[in-house]
N, C-alpha and C positions, 0 to 999 in steps of 0.2 A: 573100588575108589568111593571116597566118601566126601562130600561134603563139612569141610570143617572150618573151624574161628583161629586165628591166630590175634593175640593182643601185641599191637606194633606201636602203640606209645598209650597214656592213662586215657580212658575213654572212647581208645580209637581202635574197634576191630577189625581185622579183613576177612572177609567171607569168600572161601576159595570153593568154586563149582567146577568139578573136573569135566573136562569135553567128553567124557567118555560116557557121563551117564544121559539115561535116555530123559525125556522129558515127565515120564511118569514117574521114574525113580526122585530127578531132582523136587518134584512137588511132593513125595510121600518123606524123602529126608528133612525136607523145610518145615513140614507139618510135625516132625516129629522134634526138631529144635526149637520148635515155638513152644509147645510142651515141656521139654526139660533142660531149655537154656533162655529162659524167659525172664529171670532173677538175672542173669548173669547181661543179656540183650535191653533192657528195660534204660530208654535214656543212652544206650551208645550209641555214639558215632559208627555208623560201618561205609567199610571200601566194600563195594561187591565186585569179587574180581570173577568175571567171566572165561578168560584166558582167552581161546580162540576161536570159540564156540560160536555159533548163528544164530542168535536170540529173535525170536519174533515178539512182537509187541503182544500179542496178547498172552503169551510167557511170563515174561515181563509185569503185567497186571496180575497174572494170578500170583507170582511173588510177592508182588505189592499188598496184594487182600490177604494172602495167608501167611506171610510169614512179617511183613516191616511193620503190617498197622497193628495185627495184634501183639507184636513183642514191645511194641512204644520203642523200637530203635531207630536210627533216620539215617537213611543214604546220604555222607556227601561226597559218594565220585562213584561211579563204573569203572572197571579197568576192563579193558577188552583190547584185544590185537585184531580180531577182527575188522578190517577198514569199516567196510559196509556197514556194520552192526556200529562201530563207533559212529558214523556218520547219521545214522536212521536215530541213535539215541541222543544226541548233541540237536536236532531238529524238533525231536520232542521238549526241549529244554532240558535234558539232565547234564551235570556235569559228568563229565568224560575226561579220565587218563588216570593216572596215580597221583596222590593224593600227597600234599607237605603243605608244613605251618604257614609258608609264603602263600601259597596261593589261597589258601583258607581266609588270609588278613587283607587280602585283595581284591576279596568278592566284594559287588556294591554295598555301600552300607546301607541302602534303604531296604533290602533285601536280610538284614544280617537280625540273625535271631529267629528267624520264622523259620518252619520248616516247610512242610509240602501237605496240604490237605490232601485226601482220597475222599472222594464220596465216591461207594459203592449205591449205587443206581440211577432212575434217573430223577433229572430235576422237571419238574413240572411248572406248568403255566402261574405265574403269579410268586413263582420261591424264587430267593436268591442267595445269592453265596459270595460274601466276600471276606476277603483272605490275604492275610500280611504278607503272604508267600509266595509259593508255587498253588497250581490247583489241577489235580487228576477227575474226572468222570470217569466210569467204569460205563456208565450206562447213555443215553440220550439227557441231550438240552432242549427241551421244550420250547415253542413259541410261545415267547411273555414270561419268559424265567431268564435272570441276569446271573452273569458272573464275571465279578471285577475281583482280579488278582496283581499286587506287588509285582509276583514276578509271572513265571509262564504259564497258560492254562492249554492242558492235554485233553481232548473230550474222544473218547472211545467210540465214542456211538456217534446217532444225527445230531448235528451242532443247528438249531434252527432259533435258539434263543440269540440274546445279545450278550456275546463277550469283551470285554474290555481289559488286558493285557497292561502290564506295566502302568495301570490305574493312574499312580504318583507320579507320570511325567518319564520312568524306563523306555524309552522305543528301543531298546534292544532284547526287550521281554518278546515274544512270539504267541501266537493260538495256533494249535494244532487242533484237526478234526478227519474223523475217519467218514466222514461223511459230509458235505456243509453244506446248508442250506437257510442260509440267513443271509437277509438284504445289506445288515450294517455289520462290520467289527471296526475293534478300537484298538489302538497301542497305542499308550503313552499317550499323545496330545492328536492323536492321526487318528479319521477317521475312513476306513474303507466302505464304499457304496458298491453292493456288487447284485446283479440284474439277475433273473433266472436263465435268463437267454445263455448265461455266459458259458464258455467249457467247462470250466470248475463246478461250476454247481453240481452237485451231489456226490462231487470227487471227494479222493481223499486230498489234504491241504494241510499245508503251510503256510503259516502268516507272519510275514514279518515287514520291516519299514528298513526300506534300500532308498537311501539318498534321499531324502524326504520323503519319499512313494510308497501307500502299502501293497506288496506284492506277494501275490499269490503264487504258488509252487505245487505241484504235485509232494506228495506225503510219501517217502523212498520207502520202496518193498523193503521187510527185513523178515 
């Protein structure tokens, strides 16, 4: 089984990854479609359909760095059957399920036109990053380095700077961190104060604003 593209309307591809291969296979096939379907990948929209597979988030990243950012194509949906993995990926802020015109023309419009930054490493004291969109870290947020995003901000690593989600007034934008250690985060017009003392700290988290409130969550195993 292989790894393949099917065009399911102009612009819009689905990327089907069989359950069956191993983890090492699907990143040496993705390496090699970046290479000779890079003409064809350049500017498309793709579905990545995972089928029923159990994605781990740092999977996931390395798909992100070797195969979406250097073809210039951009995810707009996941399709997975797996609950758990749709659930762990809809947290991270991806869209999740199969993909049509309706739902496409019914995403926010403050959101519409941006894609998804990656920054591959980390950010350091005094840099900042902001972003019409979505925004991925691969690496650590430094204390004294900002990142205010449109839409949702993912940080892979230690989140010890200040993020600011849903910039433009979004609070249904979210911050996820695989690690958190910062006093403030923001959504939308909400600002969260959170102590060292607290459980969360140095957890993995989920940030979002339930009923005016910003609430923290553990970050779901996937």
């Amino acid at each position: 089984m292989m790894i393949h593209l099917k065009g399911i309307q102009t612009g819009i591809l689905r990327c089907v990854v069989p359950e069956e291969l191993s983890e090492k296979k699907i990143l040496e096939e993705f390496e090699e479609l970046t290479v000779n379907g890079k003409t064809l990948l350049e500017g498309s929209s793709i579905i990545m359909d995972l089928q029923g597979r159990s994605f781990g988030a740092a999977l996931v990243a390395k798909i992100w760095k070797y195969f979406i950012e250097p073809t210039g194509c951009s995810v707009i949906s996941w399709a997975v059957t797996d609950p758990e993995t749709a659930l762990a990926l809809e947290r991270l802020g991806m869209a999740v399920g199969d993909f049509d015109n309706k739902s496409r023309q019914e995403r926010p419009s403050s959101r519409k036109g941006a894609g998804t930054l990656l920054y591959s490493g980390t950010l350091r004291g005094g840099q900042k990053i902001i972003h019409e969109g979505d925004v991925i870290v691969t690496g650590h947020v430094n204390v004294g380095s900002e990142i205010s995003a449109v839409g949702h901000i993912v940080v892979f690593g230690r989140l010890k700077g200040l993020a600011h989600a849903g910039f433009k007034g979004d609070e249904t934008a979210s911050v996820s961190a695989r690690s958190f250690e910062s006093g403030q985060v923001r959504i939308g017009r909400k600002v969260g104060l959170i102590d060292k003392s607290s459980d969360i700290w140095g957890k993995a988290v989920v940030i979002t604003v339930n009923e005016d409130e910003v609430l923290l969550t553990e970050w779901p195993a996937i």
